[in-house]
Every structure is written in structure tokens, then in C-alpha cells.
C-alpha positions in Angstrom: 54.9 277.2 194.3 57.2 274.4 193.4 59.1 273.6 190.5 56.3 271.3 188.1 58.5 269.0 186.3 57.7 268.0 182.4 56.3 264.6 182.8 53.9 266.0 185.3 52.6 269.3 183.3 52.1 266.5 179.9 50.3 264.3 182.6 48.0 267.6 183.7 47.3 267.8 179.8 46.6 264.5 179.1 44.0 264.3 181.8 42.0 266.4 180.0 42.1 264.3 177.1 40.8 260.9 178.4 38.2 259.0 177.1 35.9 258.6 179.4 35.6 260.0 183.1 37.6 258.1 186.3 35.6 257.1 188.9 35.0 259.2 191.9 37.9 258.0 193.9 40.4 258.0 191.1 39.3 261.7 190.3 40.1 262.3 194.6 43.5 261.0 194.0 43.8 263.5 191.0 43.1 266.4 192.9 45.0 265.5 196.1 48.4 264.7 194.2 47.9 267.5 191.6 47.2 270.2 194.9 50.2 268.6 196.7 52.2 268.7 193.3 51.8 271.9 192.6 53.0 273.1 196.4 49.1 274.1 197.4 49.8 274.6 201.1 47.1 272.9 203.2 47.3 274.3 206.1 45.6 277.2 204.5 42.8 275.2 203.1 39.2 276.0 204.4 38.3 273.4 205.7 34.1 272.5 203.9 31.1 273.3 205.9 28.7 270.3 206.8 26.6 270.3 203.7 29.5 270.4 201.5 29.9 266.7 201.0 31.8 267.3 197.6 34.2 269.6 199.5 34.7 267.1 202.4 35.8 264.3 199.5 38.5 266.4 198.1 39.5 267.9 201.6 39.7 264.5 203.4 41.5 263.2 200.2 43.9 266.1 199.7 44.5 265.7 204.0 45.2 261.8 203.7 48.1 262.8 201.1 49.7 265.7 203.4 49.0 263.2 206.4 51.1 260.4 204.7 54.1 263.0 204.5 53.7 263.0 200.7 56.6 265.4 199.3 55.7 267.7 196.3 57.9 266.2 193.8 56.6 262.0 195.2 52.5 263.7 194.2 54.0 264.7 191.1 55.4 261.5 190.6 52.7 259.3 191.6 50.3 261.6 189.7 52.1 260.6 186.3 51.7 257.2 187.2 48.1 257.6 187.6 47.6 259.4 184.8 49.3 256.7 182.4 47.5 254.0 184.0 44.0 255.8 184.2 45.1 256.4 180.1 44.8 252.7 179.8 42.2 251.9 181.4 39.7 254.8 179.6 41.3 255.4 176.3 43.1 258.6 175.4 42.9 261.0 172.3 46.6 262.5 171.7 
């Protein structure tokens, strides 16, 4: 696991607290900086079966992250950044 730095765990937090949902490709990003963030390693990831379109999404999303050379503390980064612009755009209850 790596270290999760402060701004990130607040930005896990206040996901849960937004107004409204993200679309479908913001909630992709989500998931492939927070499992890159948090050190997930991907090379043990099963990889979805063919009917498992949901699974494919997140897979090929979480892939194009570790494929882009994304380091653990840049997805925890970036994930902050989405979170406070995605708290913008949908409203947020503190």
C-alpha cells in the first residue's frame, strides 16, 4: 500500500458527499486514479470476462492510467483535482 496523503483521503470523503452522481466517464476516472492512488497493483487484477461490460469499463480505465506511467502519488493528485472540480459542477453537502 502507499502512503494516502490528507488532501486525497478528504477528496475520498467528499466524493461521497456530492450532489448529484458524475457521469459514467467521470466515475471511470474515479476509480482508476483512486485504485492507482491507493497502490492497487494491476498486474494482479483479473482481467472481466466477455459479458462483464461494467468490468471491462473500469478495467480498460484503471489500464489506460498504469499505461500512461501514472505514479501513485500524480493519481492521488489528479484525483483531488477531480474531486474539487466534479464538487463544482454537482454541488456538495459539507
Amino acid at each position: 500500500m502507499v502512503a494516502q496523503s490528507a488532501p486525497f483521503q478528504k477528496a475520498i470523503t467528499d466524493s461521497k458527499k456530492l450532489q448529484a452522481k458524475p457521469t459514467d466517464e467521470e466515475l471511470l476516472q474515479l476509480y482508476a486514479l483512486f485504485k492507482t492512488g491507493t497502490g492497487e497493483d494491476f498486474s494482479k487484477a483479473n482481467k472481466p470476462g466477455s459479458f462483464d461490460f461494467k468490468g471491462k469499463y473500469k478495467y480498460n480505465a484503471w489500464k489506460k492510467v498504469v499505461d500512461d506511467k501514472t505514479t501513485p502519488e500524480t493519481a492521488q493528485k489528479e484525483y483531488v483535482d477531480l474531486i474539487e472540480k466534479l464538487k463544482g459542477d454537482y454541488g456538495f453537502q459539507a
